[in-house]
ZAGU-119659 format. One line per 8 residues: number of its first residue (from 0); their letters; for each residue x, y, z of C-alpha. Coordinates in Angstrom, 2 decimals. Example, Ala and Ser with C-alpha at 12.3 -4.5 7.8 and 13.67 -1.06 7.14 Angstrom:
<rs>
0 = AS = 12.30/-4.50/7.80 ~ 13.67/-1.06/7.14
</rs>
This chain:
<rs>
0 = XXXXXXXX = 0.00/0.00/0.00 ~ 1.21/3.41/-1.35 ~ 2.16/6.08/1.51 ~ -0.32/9.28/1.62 ~ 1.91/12.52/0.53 ~ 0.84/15.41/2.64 ~ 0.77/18.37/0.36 ~ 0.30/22.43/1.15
8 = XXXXXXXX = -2.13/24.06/-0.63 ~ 0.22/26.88/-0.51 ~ 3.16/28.64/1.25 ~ 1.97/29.95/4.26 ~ 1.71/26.89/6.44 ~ 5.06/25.48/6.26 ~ 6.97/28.60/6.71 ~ 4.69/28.99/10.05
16 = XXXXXXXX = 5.49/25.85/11.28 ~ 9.38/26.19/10.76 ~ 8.91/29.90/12.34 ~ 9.71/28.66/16.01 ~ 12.87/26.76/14.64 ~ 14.41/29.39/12.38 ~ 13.31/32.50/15.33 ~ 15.46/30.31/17.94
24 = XXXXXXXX = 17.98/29.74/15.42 ~ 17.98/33.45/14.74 ~ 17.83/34.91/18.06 ~ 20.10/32.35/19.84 ~ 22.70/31.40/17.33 ~ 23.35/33.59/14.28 ~ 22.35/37.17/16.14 ~ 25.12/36.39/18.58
32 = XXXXXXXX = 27.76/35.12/16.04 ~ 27.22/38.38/14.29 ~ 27.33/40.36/17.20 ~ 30.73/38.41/17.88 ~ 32.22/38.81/14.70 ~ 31.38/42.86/14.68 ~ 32.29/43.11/17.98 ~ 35.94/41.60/17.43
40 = XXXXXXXX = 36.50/44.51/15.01 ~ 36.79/47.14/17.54 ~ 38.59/47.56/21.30 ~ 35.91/49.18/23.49 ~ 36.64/50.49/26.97 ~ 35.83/48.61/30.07 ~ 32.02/50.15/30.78 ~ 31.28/50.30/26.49
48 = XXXXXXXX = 31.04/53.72/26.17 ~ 33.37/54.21/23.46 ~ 34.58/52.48/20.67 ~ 37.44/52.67/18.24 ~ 37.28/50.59/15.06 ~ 40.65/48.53/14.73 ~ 40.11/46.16/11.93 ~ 41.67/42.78/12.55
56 = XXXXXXXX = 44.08/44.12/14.92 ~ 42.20/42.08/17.86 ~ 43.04/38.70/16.02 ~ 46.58/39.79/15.73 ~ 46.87/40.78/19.61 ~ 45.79/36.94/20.05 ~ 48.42/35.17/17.88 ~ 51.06/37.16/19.32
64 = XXXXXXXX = 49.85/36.88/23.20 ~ 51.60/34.05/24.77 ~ 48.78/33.15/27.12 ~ 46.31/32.57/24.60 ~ 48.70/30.03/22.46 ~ 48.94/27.94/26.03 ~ 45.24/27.90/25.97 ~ 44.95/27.14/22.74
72 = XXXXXXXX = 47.46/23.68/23.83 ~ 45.68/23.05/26.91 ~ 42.10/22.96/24.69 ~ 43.97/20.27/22.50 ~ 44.98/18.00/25.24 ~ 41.77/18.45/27.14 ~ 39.47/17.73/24.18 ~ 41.39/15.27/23.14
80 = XXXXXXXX = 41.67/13.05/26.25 ~ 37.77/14.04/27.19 ~ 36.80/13.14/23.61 ~ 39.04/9.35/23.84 ~ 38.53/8.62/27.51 ~ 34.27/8.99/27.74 ~ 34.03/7.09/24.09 ~ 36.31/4.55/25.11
88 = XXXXXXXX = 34.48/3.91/28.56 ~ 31.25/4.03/27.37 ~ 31.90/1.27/24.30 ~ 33.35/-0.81/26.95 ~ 30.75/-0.30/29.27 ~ 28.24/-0.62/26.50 ~ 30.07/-3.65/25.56 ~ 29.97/-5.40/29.04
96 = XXXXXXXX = 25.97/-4.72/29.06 ~ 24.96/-5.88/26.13 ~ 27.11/-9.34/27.05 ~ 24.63/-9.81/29.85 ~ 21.54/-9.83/27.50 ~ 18.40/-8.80/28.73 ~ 19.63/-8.14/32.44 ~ 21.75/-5.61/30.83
104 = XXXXXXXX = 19.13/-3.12/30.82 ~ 19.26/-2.65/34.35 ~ 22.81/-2.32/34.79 ~ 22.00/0.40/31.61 ~ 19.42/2.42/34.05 ~ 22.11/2.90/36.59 ~ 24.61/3.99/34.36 ~ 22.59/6.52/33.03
112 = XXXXXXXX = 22.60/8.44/35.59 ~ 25.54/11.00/35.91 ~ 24.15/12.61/32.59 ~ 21.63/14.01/34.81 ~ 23.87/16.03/36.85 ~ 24.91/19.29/35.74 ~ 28.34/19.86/34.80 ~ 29.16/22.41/38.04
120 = XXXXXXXX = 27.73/19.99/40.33 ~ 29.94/16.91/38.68 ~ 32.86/19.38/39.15 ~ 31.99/19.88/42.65 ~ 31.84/16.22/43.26 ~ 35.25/15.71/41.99 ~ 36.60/18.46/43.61 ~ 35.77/17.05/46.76
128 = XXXXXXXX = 37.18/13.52/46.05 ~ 40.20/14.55/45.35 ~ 40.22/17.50/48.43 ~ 43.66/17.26/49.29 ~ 42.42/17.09/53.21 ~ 39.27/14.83/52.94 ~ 38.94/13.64/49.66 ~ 38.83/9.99/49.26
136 = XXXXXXXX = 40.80/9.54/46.41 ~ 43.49/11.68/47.49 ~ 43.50/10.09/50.97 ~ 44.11/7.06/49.02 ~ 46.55/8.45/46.49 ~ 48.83/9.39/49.59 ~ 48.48/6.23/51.00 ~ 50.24/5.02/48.21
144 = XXXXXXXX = 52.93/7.30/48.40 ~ 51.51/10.02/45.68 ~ 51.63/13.72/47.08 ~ 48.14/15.14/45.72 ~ 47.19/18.99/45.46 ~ 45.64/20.18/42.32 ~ 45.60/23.54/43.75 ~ 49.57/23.45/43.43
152 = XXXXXXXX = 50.22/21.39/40.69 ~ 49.29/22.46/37.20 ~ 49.09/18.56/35.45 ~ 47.29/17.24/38.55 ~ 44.44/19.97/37.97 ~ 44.13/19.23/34.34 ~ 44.14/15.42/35.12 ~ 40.99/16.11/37.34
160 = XXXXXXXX = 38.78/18.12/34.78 ~ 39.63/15.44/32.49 ~ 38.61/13.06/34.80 ~ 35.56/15.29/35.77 ~ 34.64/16.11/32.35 ~ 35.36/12.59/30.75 ~ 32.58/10.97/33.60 ~ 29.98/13.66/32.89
168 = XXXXXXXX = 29.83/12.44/29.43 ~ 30.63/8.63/29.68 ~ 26.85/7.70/29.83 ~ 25.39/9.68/27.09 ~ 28.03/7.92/24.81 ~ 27.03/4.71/26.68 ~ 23.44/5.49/25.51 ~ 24.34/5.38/21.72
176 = XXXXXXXX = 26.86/2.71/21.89 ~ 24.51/-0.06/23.85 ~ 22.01/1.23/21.16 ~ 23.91/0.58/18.33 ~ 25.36/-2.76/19.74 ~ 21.69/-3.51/20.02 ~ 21.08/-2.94/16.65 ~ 23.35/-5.46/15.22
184 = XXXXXXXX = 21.66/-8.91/13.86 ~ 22.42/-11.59/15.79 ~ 22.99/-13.76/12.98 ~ 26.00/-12.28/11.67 ~ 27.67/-12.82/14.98 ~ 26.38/-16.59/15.07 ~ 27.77/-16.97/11.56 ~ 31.20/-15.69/12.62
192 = XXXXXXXX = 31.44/-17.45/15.49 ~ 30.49/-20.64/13.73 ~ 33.27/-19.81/11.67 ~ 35.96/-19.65/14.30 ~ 36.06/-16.28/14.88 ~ 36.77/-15.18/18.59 ~ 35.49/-12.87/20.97 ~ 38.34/-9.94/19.70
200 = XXXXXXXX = 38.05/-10.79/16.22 ~ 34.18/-10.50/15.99 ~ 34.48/-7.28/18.06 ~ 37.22/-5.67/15.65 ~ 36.19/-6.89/12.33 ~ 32.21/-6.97/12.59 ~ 31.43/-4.99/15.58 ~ 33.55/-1.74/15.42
208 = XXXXXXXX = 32.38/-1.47/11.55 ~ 29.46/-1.87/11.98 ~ 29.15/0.76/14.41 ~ 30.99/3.22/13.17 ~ 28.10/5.53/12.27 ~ 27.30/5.91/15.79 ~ 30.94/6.16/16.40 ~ 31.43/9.19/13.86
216 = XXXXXXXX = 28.02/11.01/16.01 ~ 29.77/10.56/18.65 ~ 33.40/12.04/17.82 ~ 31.26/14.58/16.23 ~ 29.54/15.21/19.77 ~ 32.32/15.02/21.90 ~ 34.32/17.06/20.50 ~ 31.57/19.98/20.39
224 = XXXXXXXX = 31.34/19.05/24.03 ~ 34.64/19.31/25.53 ~ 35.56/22.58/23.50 ~ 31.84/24.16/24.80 ~ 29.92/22.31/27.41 ~ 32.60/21.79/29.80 ~ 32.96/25.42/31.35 ~ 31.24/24.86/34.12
232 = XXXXXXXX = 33.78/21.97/35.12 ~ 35.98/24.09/34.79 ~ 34.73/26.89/36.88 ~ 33.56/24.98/39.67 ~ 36.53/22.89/40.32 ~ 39.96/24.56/38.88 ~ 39.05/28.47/37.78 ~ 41.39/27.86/35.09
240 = XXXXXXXX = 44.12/27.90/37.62 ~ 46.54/27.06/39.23 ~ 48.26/30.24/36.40 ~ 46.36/28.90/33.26 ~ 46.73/25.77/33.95 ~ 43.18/24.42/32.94 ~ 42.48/27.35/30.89 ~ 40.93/26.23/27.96
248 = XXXXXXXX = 39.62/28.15/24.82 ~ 35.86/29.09/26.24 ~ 36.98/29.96/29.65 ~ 39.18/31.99/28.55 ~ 36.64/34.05/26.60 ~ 34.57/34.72/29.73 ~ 37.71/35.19/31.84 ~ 38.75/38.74/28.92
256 = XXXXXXXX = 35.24/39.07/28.49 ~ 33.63/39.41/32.15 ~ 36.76/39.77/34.33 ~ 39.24/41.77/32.62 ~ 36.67/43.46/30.52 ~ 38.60/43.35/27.52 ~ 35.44/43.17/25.31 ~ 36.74/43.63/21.69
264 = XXXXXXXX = 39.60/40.39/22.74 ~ 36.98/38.75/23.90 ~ 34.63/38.87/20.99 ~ 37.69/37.96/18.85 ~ 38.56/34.92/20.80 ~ 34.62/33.80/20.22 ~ 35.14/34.26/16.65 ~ 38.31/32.02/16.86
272 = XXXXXXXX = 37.01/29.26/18.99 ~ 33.75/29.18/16.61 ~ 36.21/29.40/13.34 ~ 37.78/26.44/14.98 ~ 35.09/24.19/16.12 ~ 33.28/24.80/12.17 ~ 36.71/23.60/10.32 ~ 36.94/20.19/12.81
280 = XXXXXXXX = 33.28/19.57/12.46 ~ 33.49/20.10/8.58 ~ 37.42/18.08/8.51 ~ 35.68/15.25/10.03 ~ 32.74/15.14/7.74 ~ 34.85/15.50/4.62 ~ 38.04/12.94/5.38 ~ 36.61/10.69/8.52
288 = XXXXXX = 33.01/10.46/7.09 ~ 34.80/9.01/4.00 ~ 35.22/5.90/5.75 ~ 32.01/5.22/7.36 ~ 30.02/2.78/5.73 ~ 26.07/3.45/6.37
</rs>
């Protein structure tokens, strides 16, 4: 049987119903890039009363100012291990409950969880557990001989956002992955084992392919997440410090922005950061998509 089309008798109706889309869209997303982008043209004074139009001499200020280029490296190392360390724990905990069949769906529930809490409460909790006085984990870090303040020690701070950020966003790529594991016929994994595949093999050759859709969302995702969503790790637990420590890309936007009050820097460093974010998202698509097989 044939699918009914649904047809407009004219214009009017569809461009109403996409009206609440394309007005968030408008107000949220392009009004502010373009306020950005104009913004980053000129160095205001501290209470915006004055203005002096300076062309792209804001971007220039940032390639030559040593503390941005250190952001700049701490963004790469914190996406990076954010983005590896949540997809890797949640295919392996995806992995492990989807081995345990239809009880797995409980053990799912409870995973679930931690994507509930906001990212400056999961920075809190962290914080505390590693509370050089009474945090548990750096109670038991000392116990084992390991000298633990993040307030101190530059690498020990990033470790913990990582570590913060990285459990924050281990269950929504759990979600996906047990999804996608789901997804798979049983079959073909009956027909490879009957064919003497192993456990690793089936997992490397058949599983990881055949997921790799989800896995491009994902890396997709995750990326987007650590450069953007994770600011509120950051300023719970670390506030960029100790120096610059854990200052990463967006923080350091609101730290110009709303501390120093260097407005026209900070509009230029938004510009940047979104610059940056659109030529990953669109490098991924053009060389990683390549290789995805839907």
């Amino acid at each position: 049987m044939e699918a009914k089309r649904v047809t407009f008798r004219g214009s009017a109706l569809p461009y109403l119903l996409l009206a609440p889309q394309l007005a968030v869209t408008l107000v949220f997303f392009l009004w502010p890039a373009a306020q950005a982008l104009y913004g980053s043209l000129f160095a205001e004074d501290p209470f915006g009363l004055s203005r002096t139009f300076v062309g792209l001499g804001n971007f220039a200020a940032l390639l030559a100012d040593p503390a941005y280029l250190n952001a700049g490296l701490v963004t790469l190392v914190f996406s990076a291990s954010v983005t590896a360390l949540s997809m890797g724990l949640g295919l392996a905990l995806a992995a492990a409950a989807d081995a345990l069949g239809k009880s797995g769906g409980a053990y799912g529930a409870l995973l679930v969880w931690p994507y509930a809490v906001a990212p400056a409460v999961a920075g809190i909790l962290w914080l505390f557990m590693f509370d050089p006085s009474v945090g548990t984990i750096a109670r038991a870090l000392k116990a084992i001989g390991i000298s633990w303040n993040h307030a101190l020690d530059g690498e020990q701070a990033l470790l913990m956002v990582i570590l913060a950020a990285s459990w924050k966003q281990v269950s929504y790529n759990f979600l996906f992955f047990y999804a996608g594991l789901k997804a798979i016929p049983p079959g073909i994994m009956e027909a490879a084992a009957l064919d003497g595949a192993g456990r690793r093999a089936r997992f490397r050759f058949l599983v990881l392919p055949l997921i790799a859709p989800t896995s491009f969302f994902l890396l997709v995702v995750n990326l987007a997440y650590a450069f953007f969503d994770t600011f509120g790790i950051i300023h719970a637990t670390t506030g960029g410090g100790p120096g610059q420590a854990t200052t990463i890309l967006v923080y350091k936007v609101f730290r110009d922005g709303f501390e120093a009050l260097a407005l026209g820097a900070s509009s230029a460093q938004s510009v940047v950061l979104l610059a940056i974010v659109v030529a990953l998202t669109a490098l991924q698509f053009r060389h990683i998509e390549r290789r995805v097989a839907y």
